[in-house]
Backbone as ProteinMPNN parsed JSONL, in Angstrom:
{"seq_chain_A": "XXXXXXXXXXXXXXXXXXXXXXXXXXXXXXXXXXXXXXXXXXXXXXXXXXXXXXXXXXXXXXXXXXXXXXXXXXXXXXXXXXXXXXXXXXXXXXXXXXXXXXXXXXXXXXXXXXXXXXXXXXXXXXXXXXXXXXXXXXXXXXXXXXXXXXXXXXXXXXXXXXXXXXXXX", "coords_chain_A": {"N_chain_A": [[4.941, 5.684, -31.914], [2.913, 5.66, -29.213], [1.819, 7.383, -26.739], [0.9, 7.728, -23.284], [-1.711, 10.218, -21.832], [-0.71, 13.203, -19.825], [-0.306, 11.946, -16.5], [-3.542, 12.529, -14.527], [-4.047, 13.524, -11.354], [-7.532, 13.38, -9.169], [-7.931, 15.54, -6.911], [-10.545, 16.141, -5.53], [-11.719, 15.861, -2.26], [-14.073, 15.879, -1.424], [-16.396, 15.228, -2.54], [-17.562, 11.917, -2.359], [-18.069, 10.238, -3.501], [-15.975, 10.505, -5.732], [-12.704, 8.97, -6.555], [-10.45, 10.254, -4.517], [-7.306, 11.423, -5.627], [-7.237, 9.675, -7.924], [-5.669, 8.377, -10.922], [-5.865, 8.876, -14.054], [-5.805, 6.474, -16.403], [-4.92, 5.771, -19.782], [-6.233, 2.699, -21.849], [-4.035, 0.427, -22.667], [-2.111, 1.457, -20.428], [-3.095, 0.653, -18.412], [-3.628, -2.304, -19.167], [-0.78, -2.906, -19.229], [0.061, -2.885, -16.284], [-1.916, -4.345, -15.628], [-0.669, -6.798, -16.38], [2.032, -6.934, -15.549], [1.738, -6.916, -12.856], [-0.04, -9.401, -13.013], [2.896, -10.99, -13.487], [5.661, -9.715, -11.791], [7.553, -9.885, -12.655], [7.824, -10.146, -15.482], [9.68, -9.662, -18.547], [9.663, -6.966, -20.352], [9.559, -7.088, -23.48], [7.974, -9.027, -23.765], [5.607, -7.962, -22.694], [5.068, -5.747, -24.556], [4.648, -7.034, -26.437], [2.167, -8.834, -25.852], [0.433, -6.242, -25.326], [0.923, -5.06, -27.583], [2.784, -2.613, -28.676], [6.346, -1.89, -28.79], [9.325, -2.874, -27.084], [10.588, -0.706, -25.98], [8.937, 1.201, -25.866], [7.148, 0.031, -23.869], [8.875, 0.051, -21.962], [9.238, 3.209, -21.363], [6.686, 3.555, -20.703], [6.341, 1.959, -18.345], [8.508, 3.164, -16.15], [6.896, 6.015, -16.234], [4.877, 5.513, -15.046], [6.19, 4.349, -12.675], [7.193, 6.599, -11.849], [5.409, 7.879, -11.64], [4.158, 7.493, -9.215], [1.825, 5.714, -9.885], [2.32, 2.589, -9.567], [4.722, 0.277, -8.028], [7.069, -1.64, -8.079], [7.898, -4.238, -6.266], [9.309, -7.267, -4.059], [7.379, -9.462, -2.759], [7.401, -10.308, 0.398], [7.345, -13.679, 2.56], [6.743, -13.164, 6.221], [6.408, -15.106, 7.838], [8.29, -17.094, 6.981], [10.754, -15.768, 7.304], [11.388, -15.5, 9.503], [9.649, -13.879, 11.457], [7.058, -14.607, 13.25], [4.722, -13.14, 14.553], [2.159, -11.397, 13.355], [-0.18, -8.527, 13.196], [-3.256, -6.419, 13.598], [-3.61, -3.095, 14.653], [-5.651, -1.45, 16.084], [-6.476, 2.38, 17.085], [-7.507, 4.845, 19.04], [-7.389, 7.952, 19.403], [-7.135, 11.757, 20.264], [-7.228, 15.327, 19.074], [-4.754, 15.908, 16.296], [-5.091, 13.788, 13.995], [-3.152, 13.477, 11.465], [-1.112, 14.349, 12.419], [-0.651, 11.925, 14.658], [-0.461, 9.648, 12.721], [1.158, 10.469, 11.094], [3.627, 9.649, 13.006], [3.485, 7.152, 13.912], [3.8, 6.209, 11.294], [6.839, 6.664, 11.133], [7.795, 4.577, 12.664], [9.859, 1.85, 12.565], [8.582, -0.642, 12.522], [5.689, -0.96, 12.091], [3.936, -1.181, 8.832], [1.85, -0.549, 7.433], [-0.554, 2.14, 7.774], [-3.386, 3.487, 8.212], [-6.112, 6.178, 8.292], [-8.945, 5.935, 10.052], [-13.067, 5.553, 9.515], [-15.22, 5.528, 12.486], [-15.59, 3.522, 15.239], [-12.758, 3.312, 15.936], [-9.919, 5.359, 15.43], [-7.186, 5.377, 13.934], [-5.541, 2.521, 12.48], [-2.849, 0.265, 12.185], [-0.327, -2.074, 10.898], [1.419, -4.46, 12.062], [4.425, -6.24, 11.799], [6.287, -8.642, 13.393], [8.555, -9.973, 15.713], [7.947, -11.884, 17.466], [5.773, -12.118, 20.97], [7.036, -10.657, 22.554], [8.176, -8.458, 20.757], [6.024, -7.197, 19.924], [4.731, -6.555, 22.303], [6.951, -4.217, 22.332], [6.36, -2.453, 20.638], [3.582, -1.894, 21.136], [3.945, -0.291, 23.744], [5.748, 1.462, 22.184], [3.364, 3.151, 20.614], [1.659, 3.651, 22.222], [2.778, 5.498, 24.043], [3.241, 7.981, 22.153], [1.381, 11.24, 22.855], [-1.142, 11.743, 22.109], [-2.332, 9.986, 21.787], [-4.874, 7.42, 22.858], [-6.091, 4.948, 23.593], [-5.885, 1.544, 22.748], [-6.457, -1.206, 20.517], [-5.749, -4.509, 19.684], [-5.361, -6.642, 17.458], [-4.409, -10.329, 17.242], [-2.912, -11.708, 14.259], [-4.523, -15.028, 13.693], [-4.34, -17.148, 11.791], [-3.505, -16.54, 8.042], [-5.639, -15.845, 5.335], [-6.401, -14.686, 2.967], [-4.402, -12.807, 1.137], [-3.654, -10.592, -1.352], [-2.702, -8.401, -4.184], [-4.167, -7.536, -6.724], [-5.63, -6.452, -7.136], [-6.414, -4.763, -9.761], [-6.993, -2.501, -12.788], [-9.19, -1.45, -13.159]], "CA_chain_A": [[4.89, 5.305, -30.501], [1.762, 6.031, -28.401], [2.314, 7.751, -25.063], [-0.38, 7.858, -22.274], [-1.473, 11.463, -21.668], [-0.398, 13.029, -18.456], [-1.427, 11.098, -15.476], [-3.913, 13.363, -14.158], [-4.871, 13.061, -10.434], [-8.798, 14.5, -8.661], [-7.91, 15.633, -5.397], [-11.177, 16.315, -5.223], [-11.791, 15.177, -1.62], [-15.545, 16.551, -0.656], [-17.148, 14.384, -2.749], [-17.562, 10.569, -1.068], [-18.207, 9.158, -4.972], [-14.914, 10.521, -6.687], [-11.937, 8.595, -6.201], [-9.358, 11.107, -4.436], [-5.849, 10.707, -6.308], [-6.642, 8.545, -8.957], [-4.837, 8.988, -12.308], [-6.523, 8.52, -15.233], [-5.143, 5.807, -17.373], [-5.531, 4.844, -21.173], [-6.74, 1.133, -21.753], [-2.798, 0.19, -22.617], [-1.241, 1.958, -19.622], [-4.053, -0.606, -17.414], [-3.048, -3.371, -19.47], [0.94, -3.069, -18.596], [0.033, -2.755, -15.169], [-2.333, -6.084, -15.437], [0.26, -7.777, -17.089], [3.043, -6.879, -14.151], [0.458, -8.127, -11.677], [0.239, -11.154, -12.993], [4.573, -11.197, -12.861], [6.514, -8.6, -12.058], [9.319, -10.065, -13.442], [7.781, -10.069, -17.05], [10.002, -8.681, -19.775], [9.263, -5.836, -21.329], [9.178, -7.434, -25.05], [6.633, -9.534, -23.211], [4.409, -7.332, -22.153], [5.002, -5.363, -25.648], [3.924, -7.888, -27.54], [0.869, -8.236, -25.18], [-0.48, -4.699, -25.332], [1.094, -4.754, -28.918], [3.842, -1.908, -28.337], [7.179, -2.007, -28.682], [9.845, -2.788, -25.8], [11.146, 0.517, -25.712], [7.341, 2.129, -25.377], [6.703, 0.024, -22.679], [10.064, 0.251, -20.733], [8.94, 4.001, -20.702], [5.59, 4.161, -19.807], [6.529, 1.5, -16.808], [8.824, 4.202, -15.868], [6.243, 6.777, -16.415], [4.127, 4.897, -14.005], [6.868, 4.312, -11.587], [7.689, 7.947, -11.578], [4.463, 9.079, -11.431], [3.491, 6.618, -8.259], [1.044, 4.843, -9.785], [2.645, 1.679, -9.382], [5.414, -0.085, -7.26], [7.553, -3.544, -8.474], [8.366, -5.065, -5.106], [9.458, -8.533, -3.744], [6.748, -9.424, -1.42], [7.747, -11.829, 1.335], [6.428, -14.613, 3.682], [6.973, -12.97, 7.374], [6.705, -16.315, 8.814], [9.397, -17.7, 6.432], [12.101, -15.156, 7.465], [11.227, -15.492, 11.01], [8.516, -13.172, 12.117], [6.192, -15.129, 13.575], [3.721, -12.797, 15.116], [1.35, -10.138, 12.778], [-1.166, -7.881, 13.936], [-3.523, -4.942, 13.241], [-3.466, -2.325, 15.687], [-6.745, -0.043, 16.43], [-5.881, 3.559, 17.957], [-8.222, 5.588, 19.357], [-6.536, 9.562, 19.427], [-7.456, 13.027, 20.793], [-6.629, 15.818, 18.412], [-5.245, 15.906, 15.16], [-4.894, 12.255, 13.211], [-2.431, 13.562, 10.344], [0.271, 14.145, 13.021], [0.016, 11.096, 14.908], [-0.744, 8.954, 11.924], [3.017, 10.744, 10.954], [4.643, 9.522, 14.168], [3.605, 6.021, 13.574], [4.704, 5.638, 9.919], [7.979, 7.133, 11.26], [8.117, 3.155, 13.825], [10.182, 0.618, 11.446], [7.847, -2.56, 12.374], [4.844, -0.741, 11.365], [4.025, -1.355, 7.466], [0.3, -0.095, 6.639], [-0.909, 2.896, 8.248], [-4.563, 3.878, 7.574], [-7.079, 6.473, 9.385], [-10.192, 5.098, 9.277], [-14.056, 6.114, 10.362], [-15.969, 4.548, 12.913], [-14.837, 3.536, 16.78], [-11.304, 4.011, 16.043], [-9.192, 6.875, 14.37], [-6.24, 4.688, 12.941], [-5.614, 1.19, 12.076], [-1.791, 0.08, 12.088], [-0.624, -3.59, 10.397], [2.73, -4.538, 12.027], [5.142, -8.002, 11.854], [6.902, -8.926, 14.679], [9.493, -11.684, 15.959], [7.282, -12.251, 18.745], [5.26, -11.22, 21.319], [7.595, -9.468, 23.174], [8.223, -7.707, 20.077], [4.737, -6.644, 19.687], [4.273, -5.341, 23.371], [7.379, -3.513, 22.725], [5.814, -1.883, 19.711], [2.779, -1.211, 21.658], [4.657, 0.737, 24.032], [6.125, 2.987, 21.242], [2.288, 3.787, 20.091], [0.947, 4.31, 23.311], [3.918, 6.759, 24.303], [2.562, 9.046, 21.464], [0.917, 11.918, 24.134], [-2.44, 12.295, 22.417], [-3.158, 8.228, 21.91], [-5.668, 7.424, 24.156], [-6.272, 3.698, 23.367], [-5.326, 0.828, 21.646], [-6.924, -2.853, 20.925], [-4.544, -5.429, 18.665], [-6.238, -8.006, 16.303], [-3.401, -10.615, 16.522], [-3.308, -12.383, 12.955], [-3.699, -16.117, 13.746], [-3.855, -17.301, 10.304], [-3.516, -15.462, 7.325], [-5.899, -16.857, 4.392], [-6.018, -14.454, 1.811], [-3.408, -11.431, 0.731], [-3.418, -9.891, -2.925], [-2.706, -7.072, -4.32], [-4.16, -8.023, -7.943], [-7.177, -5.256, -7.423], [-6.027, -4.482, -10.933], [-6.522, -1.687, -12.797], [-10.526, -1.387, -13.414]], "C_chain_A": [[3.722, 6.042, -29.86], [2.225, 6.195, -26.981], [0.77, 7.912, -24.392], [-0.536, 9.708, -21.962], [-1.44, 11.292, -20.312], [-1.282, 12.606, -17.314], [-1.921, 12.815, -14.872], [-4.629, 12.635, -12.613], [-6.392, 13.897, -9.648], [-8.421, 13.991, -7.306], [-9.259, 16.327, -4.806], [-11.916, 15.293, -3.447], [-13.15, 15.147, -0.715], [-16.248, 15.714, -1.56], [-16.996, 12.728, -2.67], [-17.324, 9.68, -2.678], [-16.798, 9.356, -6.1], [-13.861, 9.907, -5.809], [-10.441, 9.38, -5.808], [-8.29, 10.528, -5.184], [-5.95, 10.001, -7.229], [-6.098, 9.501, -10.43], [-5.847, 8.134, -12.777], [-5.322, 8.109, -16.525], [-5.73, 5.365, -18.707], [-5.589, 3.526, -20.561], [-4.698, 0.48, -21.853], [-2.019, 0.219, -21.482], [-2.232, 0.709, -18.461], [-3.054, -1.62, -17.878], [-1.522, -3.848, -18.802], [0.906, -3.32, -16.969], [-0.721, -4.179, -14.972], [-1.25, -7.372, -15.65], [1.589, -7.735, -16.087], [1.989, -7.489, -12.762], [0.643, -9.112, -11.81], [1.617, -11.672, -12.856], [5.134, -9.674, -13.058], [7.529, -8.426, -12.594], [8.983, -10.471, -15.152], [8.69, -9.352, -18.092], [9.312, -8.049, -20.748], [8.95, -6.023, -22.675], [8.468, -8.002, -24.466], [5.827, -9.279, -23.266], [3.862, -6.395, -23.395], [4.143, -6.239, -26.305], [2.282, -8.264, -27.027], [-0.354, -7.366, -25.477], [-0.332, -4.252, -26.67], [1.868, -2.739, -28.82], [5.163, -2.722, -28.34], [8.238, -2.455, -27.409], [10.148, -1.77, -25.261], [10.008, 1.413, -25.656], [6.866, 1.409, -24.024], [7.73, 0.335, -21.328], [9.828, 1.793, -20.306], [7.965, 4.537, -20.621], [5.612, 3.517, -18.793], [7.138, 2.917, -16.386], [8.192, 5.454, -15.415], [5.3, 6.304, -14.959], [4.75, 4.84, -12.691], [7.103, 5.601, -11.011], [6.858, 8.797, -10.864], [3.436, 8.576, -9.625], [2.265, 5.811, -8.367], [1.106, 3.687, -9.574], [4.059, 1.41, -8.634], [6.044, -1.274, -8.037], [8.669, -3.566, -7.072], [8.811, -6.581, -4.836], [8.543, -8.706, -2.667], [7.046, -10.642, -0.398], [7.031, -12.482, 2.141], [7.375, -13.913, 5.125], [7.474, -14.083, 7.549], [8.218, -17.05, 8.311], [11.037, -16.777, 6.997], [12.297, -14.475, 8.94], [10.475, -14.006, 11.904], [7.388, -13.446, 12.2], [4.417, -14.444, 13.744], [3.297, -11.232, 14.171], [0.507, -10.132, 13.511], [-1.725, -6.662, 13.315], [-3.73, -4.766, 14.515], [-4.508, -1.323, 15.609], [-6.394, 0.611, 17.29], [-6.979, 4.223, 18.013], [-7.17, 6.882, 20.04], [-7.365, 10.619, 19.996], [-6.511, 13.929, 19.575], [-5.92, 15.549, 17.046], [-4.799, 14.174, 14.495], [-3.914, 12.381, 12.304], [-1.03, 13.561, 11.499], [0.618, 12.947, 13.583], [-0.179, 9.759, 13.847], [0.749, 9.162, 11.162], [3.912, 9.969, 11.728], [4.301, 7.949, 14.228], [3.631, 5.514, 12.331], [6.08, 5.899, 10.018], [8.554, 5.384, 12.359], [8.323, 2.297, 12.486], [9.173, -0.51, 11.357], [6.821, -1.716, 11.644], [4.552, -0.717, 9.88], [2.564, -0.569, 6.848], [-0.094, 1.202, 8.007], [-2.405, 3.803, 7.857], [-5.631, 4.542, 9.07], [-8.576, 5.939, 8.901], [-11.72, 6.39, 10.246], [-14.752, 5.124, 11.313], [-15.222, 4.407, 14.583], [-13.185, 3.807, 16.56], [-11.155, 5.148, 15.115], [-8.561, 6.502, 13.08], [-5.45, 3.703, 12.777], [-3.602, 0.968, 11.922], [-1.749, -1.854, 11.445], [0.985, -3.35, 11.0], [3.213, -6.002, 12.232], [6.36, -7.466, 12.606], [8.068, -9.853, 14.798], [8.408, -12.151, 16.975], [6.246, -11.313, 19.464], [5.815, -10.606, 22.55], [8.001, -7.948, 22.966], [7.181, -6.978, 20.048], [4.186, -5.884, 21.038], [5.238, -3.77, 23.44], [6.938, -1.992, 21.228], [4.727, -0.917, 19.94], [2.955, -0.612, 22.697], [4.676, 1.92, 23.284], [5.073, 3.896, 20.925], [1.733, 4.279, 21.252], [1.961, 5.302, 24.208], [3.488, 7.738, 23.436], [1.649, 9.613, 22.432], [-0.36, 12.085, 22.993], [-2.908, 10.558, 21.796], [-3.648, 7.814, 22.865], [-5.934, 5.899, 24.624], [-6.032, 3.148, 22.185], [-6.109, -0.998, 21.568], [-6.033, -3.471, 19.662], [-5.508, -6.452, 18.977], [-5.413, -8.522, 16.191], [-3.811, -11.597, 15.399], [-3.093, -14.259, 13.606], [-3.501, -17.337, 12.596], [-4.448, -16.388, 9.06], [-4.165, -16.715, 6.282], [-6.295, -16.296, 3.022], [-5.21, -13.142, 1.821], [-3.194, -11.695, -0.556], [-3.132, -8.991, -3.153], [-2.968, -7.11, -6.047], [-5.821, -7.131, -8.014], [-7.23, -4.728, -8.924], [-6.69, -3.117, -11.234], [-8.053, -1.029, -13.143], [-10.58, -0.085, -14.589]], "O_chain_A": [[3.7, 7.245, -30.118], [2.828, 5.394, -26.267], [-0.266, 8.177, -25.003], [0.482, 10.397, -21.889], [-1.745, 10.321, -19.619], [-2.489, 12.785, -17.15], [-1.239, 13.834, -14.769], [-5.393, 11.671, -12.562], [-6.284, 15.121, -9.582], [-8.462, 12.897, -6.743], [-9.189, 16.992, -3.772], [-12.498, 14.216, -3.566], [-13.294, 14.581, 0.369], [-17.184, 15.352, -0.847], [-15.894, 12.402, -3.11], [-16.57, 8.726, -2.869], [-16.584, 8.603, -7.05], [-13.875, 10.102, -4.594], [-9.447, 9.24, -6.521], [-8.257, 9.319, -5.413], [-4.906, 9.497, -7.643], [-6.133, 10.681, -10.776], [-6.453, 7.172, -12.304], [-4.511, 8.75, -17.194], [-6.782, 4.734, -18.806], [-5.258, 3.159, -19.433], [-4.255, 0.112, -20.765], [-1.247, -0.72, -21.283], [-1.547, -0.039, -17.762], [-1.978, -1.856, -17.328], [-1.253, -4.83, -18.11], [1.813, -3.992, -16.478], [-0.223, -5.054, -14.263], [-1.168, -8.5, -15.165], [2.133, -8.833, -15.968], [1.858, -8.483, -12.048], [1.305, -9.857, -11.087], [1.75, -12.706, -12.202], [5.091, -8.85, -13.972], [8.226, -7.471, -12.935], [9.81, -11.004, -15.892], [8.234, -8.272, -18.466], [8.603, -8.446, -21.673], [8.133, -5.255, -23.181], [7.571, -7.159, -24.457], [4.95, -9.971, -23.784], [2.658, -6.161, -23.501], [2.979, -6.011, -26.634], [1.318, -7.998, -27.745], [-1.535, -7.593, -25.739], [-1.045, -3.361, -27.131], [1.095, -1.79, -28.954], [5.218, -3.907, -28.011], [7.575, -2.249, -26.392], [10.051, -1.707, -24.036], [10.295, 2.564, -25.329], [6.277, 2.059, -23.16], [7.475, 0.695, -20.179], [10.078, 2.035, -19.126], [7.897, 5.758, -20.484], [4.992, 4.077, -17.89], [6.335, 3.842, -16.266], [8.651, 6.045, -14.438], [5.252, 7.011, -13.952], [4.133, 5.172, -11.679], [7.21, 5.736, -9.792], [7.017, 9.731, -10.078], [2.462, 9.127, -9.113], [1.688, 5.299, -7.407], [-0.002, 3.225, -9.301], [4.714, 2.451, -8.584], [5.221, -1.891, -8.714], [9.797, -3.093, -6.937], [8.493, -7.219, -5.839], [8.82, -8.146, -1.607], [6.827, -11.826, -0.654], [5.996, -11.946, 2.536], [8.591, -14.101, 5.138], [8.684, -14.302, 7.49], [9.076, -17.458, 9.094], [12.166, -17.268, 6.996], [12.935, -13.516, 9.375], [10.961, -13.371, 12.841], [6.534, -12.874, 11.522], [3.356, -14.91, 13.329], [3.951, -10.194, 14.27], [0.167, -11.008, 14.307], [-1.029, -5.911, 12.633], [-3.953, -5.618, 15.375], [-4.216, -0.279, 15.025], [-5.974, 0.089, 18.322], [-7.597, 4.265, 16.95], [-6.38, 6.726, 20.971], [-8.51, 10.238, 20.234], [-5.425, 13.523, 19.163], [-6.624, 14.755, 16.423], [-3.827, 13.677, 15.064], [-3.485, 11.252, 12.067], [-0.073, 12.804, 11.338], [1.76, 12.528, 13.392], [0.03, 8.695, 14.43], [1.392, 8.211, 10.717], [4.96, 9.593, 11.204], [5.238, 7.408, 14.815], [3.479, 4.297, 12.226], [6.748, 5.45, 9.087], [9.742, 5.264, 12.66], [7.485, 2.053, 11.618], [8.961, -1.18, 10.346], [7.023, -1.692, 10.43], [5.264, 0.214, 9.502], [2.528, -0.092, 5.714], [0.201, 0.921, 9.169], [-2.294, 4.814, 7.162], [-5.89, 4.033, 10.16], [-9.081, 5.665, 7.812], [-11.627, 7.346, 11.016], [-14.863, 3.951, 10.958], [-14.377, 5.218, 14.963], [-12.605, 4.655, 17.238], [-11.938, 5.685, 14.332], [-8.819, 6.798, 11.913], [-4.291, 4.067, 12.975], [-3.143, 1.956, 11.35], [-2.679, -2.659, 11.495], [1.697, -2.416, 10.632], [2.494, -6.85, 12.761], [7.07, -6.462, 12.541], [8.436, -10.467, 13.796], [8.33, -13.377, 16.898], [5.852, -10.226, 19.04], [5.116, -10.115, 23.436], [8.149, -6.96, 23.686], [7.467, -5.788, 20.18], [3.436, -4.908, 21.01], [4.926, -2.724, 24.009], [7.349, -0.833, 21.183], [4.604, 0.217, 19.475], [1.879, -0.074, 22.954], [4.056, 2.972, 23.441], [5.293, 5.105, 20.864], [1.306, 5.434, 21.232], [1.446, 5.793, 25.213], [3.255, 8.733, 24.121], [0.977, 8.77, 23.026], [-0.635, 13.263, 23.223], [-4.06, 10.334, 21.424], [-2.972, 7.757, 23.892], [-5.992, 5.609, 25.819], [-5.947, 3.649, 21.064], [-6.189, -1.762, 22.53], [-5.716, -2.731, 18.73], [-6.112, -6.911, 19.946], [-4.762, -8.075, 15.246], [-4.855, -12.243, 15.488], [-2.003, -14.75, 13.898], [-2.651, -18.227, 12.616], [-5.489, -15.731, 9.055], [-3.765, -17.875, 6.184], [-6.509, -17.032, 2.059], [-5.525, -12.373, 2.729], [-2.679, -12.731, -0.975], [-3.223, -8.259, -2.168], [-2.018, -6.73, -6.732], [-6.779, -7.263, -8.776], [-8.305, -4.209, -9.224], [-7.014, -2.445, -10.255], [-7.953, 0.16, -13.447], [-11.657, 0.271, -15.068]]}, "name": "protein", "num_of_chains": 1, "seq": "XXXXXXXXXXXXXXXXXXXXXXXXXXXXXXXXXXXXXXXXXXXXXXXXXXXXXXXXXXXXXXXXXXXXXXXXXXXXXXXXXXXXXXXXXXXXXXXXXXXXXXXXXXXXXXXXXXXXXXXXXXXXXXXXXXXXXXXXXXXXXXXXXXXXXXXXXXXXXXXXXXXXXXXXX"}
């Protein structure tokens, strides 16, 4: 049985060209992860036979992967289908520090993506709504945070591509 050596992550975060956090994966441990991309609901002798491994080598390097956060197996859903009409990103412009209130809005249920960014804003929010009553009452909650200074909302009015098939390069 072939095991992946330990995921190793570079928190090297001063240089702009290394990829903070990544783990370093064998070519196999990619593969499994390409091969769940394409379904997540692949069986494991599947994906064995695939990468050429066993079921029981891949059931625990998924694991290994799951454990170690390199990967996720989710159900991803259609908003609109389960009645949440109205998405949006949310630009914040802040005073002071970005890690706390970038905390205090991953702590708001609607919110789903939370990213600080560079450039005219600080930090970027993605949230789904029922509406837009929902969504002012959302933007309330963010602009109640005492060092948020401003806010502009991108509402989504159609969505024409979403992936998450960046795979495993």
């Amino acid at each position: 049985m072939t095991t992946p050596p330990k995921a190793r992550r570079d928190n090297n975060h001063n240089n702009h060209d290394a990829k903070p956090g990544a783990v370093m994966l064998d070519e196999i441990s990619k593969r499994i992860i390409e091969e769940l991309q394409a379904d997540g609901r692949k069986p494991y002798a599947a994906i064995g036979k695939a990468v050429g491994l066993s079921e029981a080598a891949v059931r625990q390097r998924v694991q290994r992967l799951l454990d170690g956060g390199v990967m996720q197996i989710v159900a991803v859903t259609d908003p609109l289908t389960l009645g949440f009409p109205r998405q949006a990103m949310i630009g914040i412009k802040c005073e002071g520090d970005l890690e706390t209130v970038a905390d205090k809005l991953a702590s708001i249920d609607e919110i789903d993506y939370v990213v600080l960014t560079a450039g005219s804003l600080d930090i970027m929010v993605e949230v789904v709504c029922e509406g837009d009553t929902h969504l002012l009452e959302i933007l309330g909650k963010i602009r109640a945070i005492p060092t948020v200074r401003a806010t502009e909302t991108f509402v989504y009015l159609k969505l024409r591509k979403q992936t998450y098939s960046w795979g495993t390069r």
